[in-house]
C-alpha positions as CSV (number, residue, x, y, z in Angstrom):
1,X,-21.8,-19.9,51.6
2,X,-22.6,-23.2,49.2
3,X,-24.3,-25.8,50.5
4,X,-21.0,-28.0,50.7
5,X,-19.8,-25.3,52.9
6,X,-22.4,-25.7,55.0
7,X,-22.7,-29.0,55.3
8,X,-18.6,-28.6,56.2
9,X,-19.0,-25.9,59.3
10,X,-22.4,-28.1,60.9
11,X,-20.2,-31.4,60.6
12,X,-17.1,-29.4,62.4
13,X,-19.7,-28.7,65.3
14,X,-20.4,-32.0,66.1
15,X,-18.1,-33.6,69.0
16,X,-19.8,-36.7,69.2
17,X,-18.6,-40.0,67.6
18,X,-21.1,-42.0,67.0
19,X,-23.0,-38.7,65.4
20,X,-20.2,-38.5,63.2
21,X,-20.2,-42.1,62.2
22,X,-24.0,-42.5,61.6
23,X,-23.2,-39.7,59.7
24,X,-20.6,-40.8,57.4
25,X,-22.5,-43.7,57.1
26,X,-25.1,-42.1,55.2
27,X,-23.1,-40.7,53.5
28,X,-21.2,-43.5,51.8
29,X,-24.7,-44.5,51.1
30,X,-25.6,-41.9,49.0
31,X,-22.2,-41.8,47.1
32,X,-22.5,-45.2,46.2
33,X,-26.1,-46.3,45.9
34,X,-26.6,-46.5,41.9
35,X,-28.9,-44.0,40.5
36,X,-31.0,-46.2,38.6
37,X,-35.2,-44.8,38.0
38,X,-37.3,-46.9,39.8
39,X,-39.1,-48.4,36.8
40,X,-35.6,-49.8,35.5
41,X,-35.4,-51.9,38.4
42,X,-39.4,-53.3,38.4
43,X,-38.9,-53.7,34.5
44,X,-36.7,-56.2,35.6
45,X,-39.2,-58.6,36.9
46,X,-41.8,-57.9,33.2
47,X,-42.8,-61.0,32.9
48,X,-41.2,-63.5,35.1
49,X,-45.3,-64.7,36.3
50,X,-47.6,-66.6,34.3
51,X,-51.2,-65.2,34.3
52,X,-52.3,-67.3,36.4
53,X,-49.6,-67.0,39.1
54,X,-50.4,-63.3,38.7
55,X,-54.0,-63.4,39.5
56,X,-52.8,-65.7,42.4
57,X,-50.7,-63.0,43.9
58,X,-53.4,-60.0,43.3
59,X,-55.7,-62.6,44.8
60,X,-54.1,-63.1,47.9
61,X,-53.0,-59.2,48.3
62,X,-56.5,-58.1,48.0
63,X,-57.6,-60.5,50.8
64,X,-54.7,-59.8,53.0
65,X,-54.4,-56.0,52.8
66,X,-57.8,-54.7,51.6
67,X,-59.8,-55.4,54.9
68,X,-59.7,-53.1,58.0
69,X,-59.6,-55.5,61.3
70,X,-60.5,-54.1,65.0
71,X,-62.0,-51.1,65.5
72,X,-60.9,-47.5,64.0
73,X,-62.3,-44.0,64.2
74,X,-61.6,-41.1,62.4
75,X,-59.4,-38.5,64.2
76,X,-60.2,-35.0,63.2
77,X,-57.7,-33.1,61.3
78,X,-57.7,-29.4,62.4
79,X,-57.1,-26.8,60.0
80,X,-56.3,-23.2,59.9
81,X,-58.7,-20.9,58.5
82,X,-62.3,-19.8,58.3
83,X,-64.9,-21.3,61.0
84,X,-66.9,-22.9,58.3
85,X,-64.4,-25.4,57.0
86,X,-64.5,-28.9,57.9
87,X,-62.3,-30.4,61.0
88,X,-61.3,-33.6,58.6
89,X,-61.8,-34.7,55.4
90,X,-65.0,-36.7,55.9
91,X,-66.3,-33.1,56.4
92,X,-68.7,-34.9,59.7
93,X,-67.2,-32.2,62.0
94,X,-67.3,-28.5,61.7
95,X,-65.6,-25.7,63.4
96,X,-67.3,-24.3,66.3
């Protein structure tokens, strides 16, 4: 069975309407959304700041997004494997 074949019989299944809408809905979105490479569309914007609008903007990004505010902890990550590898990355916790 092909993929379009599939995608036919799960569709068939489906009784409910708004399912079906949300559905098509997607789907005329990715039949005609142009597929353009991302870095066709940034290219588009080469050049339109001055230098020093452009050390402006990385300015104020770097003030507003590279601080951490409150407090935060580090959640350990559990992995599968041997006892001796680390719970997270920070490699703070070990297995048991």
């Amino acid at each position: 069975m092909t993929v379009k074949q599939q995608l036919i019989t799960e569709i068939e299944r489906i009784d409910n309407p708004v399912t079906l809408v949300q559905i098509f809905e997607i789907m005329q979105l990715l039949t005609h959304t142009p597929q353009q490479p991302n870095n066709v569309l940034i290219s588009e914007f080469a050049g339109c700041l001055d230098d020093e609008s452009a050390r402006q903007m990385a300015t104020i990004i770097d003030n507003e997004f590279n601080a951490i505010e409150g407090e935060w902890f580090v959640v350990p990550t559990f992995r599968v494997g041997k006892q001796s590898e680390p719970l997270c990355d920070s490699g703070r916790w070990s297995a048991p």
